[in-house]
N, C-alpha and C positions, 0 to 999 in steps of 0.2 A: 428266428428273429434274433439279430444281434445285432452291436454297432449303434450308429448313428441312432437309425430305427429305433433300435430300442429305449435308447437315451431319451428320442422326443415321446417314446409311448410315454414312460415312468414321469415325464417331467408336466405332459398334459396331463396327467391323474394323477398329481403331487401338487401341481402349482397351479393350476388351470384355475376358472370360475371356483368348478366342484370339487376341487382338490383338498383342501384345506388345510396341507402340509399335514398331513399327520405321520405316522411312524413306516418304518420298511414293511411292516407285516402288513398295515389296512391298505398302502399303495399296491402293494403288490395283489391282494385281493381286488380290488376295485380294477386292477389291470386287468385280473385273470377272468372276473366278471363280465367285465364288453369285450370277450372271447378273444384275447391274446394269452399265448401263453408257450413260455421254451422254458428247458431241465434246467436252466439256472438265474430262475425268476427272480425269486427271494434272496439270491446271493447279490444279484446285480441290483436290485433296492436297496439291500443296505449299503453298495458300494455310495449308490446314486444319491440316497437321501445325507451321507456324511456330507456330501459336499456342496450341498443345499446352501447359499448364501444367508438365506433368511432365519431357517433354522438353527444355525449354529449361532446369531445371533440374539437370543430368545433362550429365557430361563435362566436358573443359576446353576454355581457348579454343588458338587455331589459330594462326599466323604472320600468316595473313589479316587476324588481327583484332587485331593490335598496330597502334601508334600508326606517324607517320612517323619515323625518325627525325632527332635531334638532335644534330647532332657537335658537342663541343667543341672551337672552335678557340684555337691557343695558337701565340704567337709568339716567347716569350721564355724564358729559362731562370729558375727559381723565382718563374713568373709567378702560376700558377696552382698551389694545393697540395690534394690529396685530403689527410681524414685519416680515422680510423677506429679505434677498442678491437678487440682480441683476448681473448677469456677471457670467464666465468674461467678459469684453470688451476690446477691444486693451487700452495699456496702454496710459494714456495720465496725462502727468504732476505727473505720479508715481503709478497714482490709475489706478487698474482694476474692483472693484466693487464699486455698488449701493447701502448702505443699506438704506430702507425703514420700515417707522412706520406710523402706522394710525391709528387713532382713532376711534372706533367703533359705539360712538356716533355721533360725529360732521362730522367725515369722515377726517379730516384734516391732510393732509400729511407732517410729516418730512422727509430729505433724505438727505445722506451725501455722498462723492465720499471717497474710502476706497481704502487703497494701497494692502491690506490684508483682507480675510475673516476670521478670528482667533476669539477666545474670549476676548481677549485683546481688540481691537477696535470695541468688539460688548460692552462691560462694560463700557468703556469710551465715546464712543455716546449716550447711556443711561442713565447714571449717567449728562449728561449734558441735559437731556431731564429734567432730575426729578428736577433740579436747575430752572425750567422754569416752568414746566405744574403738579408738585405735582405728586410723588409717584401713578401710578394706580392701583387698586383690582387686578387686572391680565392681564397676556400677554399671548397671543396665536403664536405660532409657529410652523414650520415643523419641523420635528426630525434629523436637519444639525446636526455635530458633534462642528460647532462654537454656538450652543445654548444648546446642552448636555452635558454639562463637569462640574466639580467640579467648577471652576471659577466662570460660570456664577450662578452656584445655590447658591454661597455665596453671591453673591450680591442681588439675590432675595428673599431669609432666611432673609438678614442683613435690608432691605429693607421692607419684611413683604406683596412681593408680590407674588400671586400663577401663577406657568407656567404651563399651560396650552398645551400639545403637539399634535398634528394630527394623525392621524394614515396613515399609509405607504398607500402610490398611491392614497390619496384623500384628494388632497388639498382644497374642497370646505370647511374642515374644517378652514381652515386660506383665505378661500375665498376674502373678503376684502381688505388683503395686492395683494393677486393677481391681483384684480379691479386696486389697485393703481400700481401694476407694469405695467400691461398693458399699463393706463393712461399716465405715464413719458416715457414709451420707445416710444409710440406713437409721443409724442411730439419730443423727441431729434430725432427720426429716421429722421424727417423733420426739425430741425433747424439745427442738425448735417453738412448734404450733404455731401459729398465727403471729409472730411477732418475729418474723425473719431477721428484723435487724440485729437481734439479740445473740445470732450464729457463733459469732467470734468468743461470746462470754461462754456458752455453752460446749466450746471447741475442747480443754480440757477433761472434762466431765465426760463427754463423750469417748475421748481417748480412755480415758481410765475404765469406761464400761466396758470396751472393746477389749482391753489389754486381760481384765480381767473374769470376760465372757468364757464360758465352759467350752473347750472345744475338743472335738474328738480324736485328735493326735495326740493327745495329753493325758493321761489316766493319772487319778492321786494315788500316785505309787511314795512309798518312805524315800527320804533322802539316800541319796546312795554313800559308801563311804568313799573318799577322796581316789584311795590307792589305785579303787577299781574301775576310775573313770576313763582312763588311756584306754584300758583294755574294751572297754563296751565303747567305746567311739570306733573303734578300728573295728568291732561285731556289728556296729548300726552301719557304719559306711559301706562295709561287705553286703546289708544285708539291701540296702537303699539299691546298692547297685543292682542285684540280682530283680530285686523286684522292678526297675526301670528299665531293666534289659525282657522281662517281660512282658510289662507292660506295653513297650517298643514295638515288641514281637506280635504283640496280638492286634494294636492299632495298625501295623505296616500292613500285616495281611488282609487289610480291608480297602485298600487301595490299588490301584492300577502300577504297574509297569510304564511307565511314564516316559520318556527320551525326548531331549532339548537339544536339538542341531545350533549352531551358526548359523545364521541364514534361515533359519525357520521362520515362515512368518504364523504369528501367532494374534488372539485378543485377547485384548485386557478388559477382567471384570469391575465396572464403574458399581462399587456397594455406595456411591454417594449422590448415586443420577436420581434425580425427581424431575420429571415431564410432564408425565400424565399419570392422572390417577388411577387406579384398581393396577391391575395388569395388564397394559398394552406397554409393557417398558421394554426398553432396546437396552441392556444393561453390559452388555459386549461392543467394545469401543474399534475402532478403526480396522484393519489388524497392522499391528507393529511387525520389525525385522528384529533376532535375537541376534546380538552383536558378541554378547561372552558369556559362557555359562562356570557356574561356581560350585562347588562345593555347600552343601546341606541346604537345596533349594534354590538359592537366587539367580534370578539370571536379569543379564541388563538388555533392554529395550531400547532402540533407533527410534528415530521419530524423522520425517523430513522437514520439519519447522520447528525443532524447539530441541535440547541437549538430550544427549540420552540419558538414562537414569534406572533405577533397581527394583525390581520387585520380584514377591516374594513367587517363584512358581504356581502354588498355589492356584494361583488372582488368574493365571493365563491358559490357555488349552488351543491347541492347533489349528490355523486357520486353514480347509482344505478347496482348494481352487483360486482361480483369480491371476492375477498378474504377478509375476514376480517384482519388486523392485528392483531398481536402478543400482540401489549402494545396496551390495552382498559380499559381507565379508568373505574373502578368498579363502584362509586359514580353518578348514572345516573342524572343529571340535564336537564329540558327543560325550556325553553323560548320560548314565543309564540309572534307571532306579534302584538298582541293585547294587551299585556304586556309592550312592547316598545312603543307603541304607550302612554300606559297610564301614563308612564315614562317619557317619551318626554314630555307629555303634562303638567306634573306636575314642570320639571323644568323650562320649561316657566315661 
């Protein structure tokens, strides 16, 4: 049995009435059961079931099939700043938002209560940061439209700091400011009680519990003396790195071997689909064309109606069968995972 033949046995006991798409092993059983059966059964299920239209649509993705990752390293105190909006929230005292910044070294959170999430009041809370804590190397962000705009990039030009932006549906890249949003709302949700409107007065207080909560990075060790602070900055930065270069090491090895062609068509995972309830969700969108692939995961996505645009590897995994499209980039580029990983390792 091969060939065609065999293609319709596996796909009438995969996809038939009785089929019920289930995995390479139970197709292949259920094959071998209504008495078909050749030496490379089980091999040609699994080929058969990869390319299962329905299946590859269904489920989410796995640890396997995240990117490598990418640590930020940071050697200086208010060198690097996360920032981030909270809200809305019911209005109280005129403000509806939270903006938040944090320091990526010391962790040290500022927050201010905001009537408006605009660029305007995102400049002016910053430019009051830099009168206090010194202009930082860069700032990290998600890609809001009050931190995308001509406004703010002049102030960061005029300033001589570089913005730093996330890519869509993974905000572990601004991870940090998320820590601290969690952090503050945690607390107001409980000093708050039943009189939300009162948020805004409670906003301090909450900061100061936060700043001066017990945390486990921290031991109450004596002041150190002056002389010997150079010296243990240059022993903690040595020691940061080694342990991120391990830490690197052990999350890489739990992922797959991953390769992003030109021309791949691949789907994208929609984490914002709501259809239908329980699990009958389709959460695997279209499949797209990969048009350029980047350096530490990104690749940029085709579409035949709408601009292209970027996300994070991650979000996508290979789409196998089907039509090629029409627009296939000529210029074949690949990236291997092994590549990224030597990437990563290097910007450490």
């Amino acid at each position: 049995m091969h060939g065609q033949e065999a293609i319709d046995i596996f796909k009438a006991g995969h996809e038939g009435p009785t089929g019920g798409h289930h995995g390479a092993n139970l197709t292949a059983k259920k094959v071998f059961d209504a008495g078909f059966f050749w030496p490379t059964i089980y091999r040609d299920a699994h080929a058969m079931i990869k390319s299962c239209n329905t299946c590859q649509r269904q489920g989410k993705f796995s640890q396997r099939d995240e990117m490598p990752q990418n640590a930020i390293q940071v050697c200086k105190i208010f060198d690097v700043w996360g920032i981030d909006f909270m809200g809305p929230f019911p209005s109280s005292r005129g403000n509806k938002y939270i903006f938040v910044v944090v320091d990526y070294f010391s962790k040290w959170v500022e927050a201010n209560a905001l009537p408006t999430n605009d660029a305007r009041v995102v400049v002016k809370f910053l430019k009051s940061l830099f009168t206090r804590f010194g202009t930082p190397r860069a700032i990290i962000s998600d890609r809001g439209i009050y931190f995308c705009n001509d406004q703010f990039a002049k102030v960061m030009s005029k300033y001589e700091v570089t913005h730093h932006l996330s890519t869509a549906y993974h905000p572990q890249t601004s991870g940090q400011a998320e820590v601290s949003n969690r952090g503050l709302k945690h607390i107001l949700e409980r000093t708050v009680g039943e009189n939300h409107a009162s948020w805004s007065d409670k906003l301090n207080d909450a900061l100061w519990a936060f700043h001066t909560a017990f945390k486990t990075p921290i031991s109450d060790h004596r002041k150190l003396q002056l002389n010997e602070l150079n010296e243990l900055r240059d022993q903690a930065y040595e020691n940061s790195l080694i342990y991120k270069e391990r830490t690197k090491k052990l999350y890489d090895f739990k992922i797959k071997n991953c390769i992003f062609n030109v021309g791949d068509q691949v789907l994208l995972f929609n984490s914002h689909l709501k259809i239908f309830s329980g699990k009958l969700k389709t959460r695997w969108s279209r499949p797209f064309t990969i048009t350029q692939v980047f350096l530490y995961g990104t690749v940029e996505l085709s579409q035949p109606d709408g601009p292209n645009f970027k996300v994070n590897g991650h979000h996508v995994k290979h789409y196998l069968g089907g039509d090629i499209p029409s627009k296939v980039v000529p210029d074949l580029h690949t990236i291997s995972m092994d590549k990224l990983m030597r990437g990563s390792s290097q910007a450490m």
